[in-house]
C-alpha angles and dihedrals in degrees: 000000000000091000126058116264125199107276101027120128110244131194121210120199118197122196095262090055092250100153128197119181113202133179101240107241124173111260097016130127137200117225111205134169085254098049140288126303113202110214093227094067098051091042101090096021119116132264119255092020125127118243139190142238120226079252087060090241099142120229121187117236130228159163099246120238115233084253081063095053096045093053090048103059126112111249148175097179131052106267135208106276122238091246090065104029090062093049084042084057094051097044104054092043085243105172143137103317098023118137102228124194113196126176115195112040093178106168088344099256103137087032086048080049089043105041092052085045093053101041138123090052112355131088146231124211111196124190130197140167102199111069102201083060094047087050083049091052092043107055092038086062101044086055093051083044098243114106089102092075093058135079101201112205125193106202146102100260082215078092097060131261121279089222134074126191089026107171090216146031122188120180113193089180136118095232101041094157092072101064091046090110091048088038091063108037084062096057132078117243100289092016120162120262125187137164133170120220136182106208133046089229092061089049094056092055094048095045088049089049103050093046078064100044107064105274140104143181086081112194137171126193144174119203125205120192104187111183128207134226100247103217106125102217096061107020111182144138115293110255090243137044145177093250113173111019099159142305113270106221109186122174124158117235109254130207105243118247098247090048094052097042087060 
């Protein structure tokens, strides 16, 4: 719909590019630096229109990207950048019905990318050891509503995975190389394998251990997103930038030998 309903997720852009993003709820108000915005005015308004505090400072409103909602969660551990969880998302053919295996949650950032990629009718299976990062994922992606598309698992994956024929396997972990064997037994013949890593000697490990393990198509890749300052009359970089965020290892899951020649 081109108007905000209740329960609809709104993102509100100041002058001075201060964002807040707020489930619309009857009777609810949003308190800012610049005033106070009241929910019922903005349920009903249009997308992409400009509204007023009661202290008359404009904010643009609008529908938020899923960059928006990454940067807005709420977080306690570094999480995978937008620039790589979208090419994440393209590279391991990650869409609406894909089976998807994470370890890792962490604050939920890459489950909160792969559960709105996999929805109407797919499904993420998230697993995490520590229990008070897998309450904080949780409840980031229940107020975002989608917790329904995620299976939250708190468990060591040294134990195996619950799933099989998974499309896609994703390790945010520092010893990757360790879970290959459970990796692989929980996805279907080609299926897509990923991992992001910090540090080249970690990459090393990982690249000589999955050569061992059963996959191929072994890549890996660094992505750099560099923005630039929009004014038109001096259009330049910005003097700062994310540089290094993490190396982006991918490989599929092959049938052995022994195991296809049967």
């Amino acid at each position: 719909m081109h108007t905000a309903q209740p329960d609809d997720l709104a993102l509100l852009v100041g002058r001075d590019r201060k964002s807040f993003i707020v489930r619309l709820k009857p009777g609810s108000q949003l308190h800012t630096h610049r005033g106070v915005l009241s929910h019922d005015d903005l349920i009903g308004a249009s997308w992409g229109t400009q509204l007023s505090t009661h202290l008359g400072y404009p904010f643009l409103f609008l529908r938020p990207s899923t960059d928006d909602l990454v940067r807005d969660l709420k977080r306690t551990t570094q999480i995978i950048y937008p620039k790589d969880a979208g090419y994440i998302l393209m590279k391991m053919r990650v869409a609406p019905g894909s089976r998807v295996v994470e370890a890792g949650t962490g604050s939920g950032g890459l489950a909160l990318v792969f559960a709105q990629a996999v929805s109407p009718n797919g499904r993420v299976y998230s697993y995490e050891v520590r229990p008070e990062m897998q309450e904080l994922a949780r409840k980031n992606l229940a107020q975002l509503g989608l917790a329904d598309f995620v299976d939250f698992k708190q468990r060591d994956i040294a134990e195996g995975f619950d799933e099989c024929d998974a499309d896609a396997l994703f390790l945010d972990l520092p010893n990757p190389w360790d879970y290959l064997v459970q990796a692989h037994s929980a996805l279907s013949g080609g299926g897509f394998f990923g991992c992001i890593l910090p540090t080249t000697n970690q990459v090393s490990c990982l690249i000589g251990a999955l050569e061992e393990a059963d996959f191929g198509l072994i890549e890996v890749e660094e992505l750099f997103l560099r923005p630039y300052k929009t004014v038109p009359a001096r259009l330049r970089p910005m003097d700062r930038m994310v540089a290094h965020t993490g190396y982006l290892v991918f490989a599929r899951a092959l049938v052995p030998l022994e195991t296809s020649s049967q």
